[in-house]
N, C-alpha and C positions, 0 to 999 in steps of 0.2 A: 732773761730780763736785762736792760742794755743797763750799763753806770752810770753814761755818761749822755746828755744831750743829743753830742753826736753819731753816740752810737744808737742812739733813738732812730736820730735820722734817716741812718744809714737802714735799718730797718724795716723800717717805712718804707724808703726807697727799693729795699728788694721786695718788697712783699707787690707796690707797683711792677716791679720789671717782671714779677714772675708771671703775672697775670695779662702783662702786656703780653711774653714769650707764649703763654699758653694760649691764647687768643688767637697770635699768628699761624702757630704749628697749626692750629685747627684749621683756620681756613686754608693752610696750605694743602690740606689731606683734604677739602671739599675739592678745592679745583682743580685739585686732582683726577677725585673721581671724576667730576664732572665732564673732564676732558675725556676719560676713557668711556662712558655712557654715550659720546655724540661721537666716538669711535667706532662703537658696535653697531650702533643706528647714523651713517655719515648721512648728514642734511646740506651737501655742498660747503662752502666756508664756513659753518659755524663750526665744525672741526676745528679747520685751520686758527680759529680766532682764540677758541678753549684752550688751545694747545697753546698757543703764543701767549695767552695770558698768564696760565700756568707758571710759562719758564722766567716768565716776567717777574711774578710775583716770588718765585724761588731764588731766584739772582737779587732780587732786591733783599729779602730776606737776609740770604747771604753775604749783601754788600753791607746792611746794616748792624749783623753782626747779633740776627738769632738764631742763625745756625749755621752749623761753620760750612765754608765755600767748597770743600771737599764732597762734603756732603749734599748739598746745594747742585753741582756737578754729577753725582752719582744718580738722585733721586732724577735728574731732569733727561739724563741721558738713557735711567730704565722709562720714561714717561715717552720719550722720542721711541724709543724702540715698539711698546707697546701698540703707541698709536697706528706706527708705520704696519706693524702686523696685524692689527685688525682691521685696516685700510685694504689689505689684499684681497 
């Protein structure tokens, strides 16, 4: 329980940030999948589009500062690799 006003606030404010952060993570793991589904089944560029939105949305992600850019960099370059091998 906060003491103080502002530590009300601040409360408040994490309990937003958490559910914004949890929000993102999810759809970052949808389009994900999604990119690897039009992998398995390539339908000409909607591949290429799923995949560039992905990295899209992972970099921004990143640059915004809900998950850190190391990681952001990792998941995008197992994502690149995936696709490139079920493209074969």
């Amino acid at each position: 329980m906060a003491n103080t006003k502002s530590a009300a606030k601040n409360a408040r404010k994490a309990v937003r940030r958490h559910e914004i952060r949890v929000q993102i993570k999810s759809e970052l793991k949808t389009v994900r999948k999604n990119a690897l589904n039009l992998a398995e089944n390539p339908k000409g560029e909607e591949v290429v589009n799923a995949t560039n939105y992905a990295v899209k949305k992972y970099a921004k992600a990143a640059s915004n500062g809900y998950i850190h850019p190391k990681t952001a960099a990792r998941k995008i370059s197992r994502l690149m690799k995936a696709v490139n091998r079920l493209q074969k």
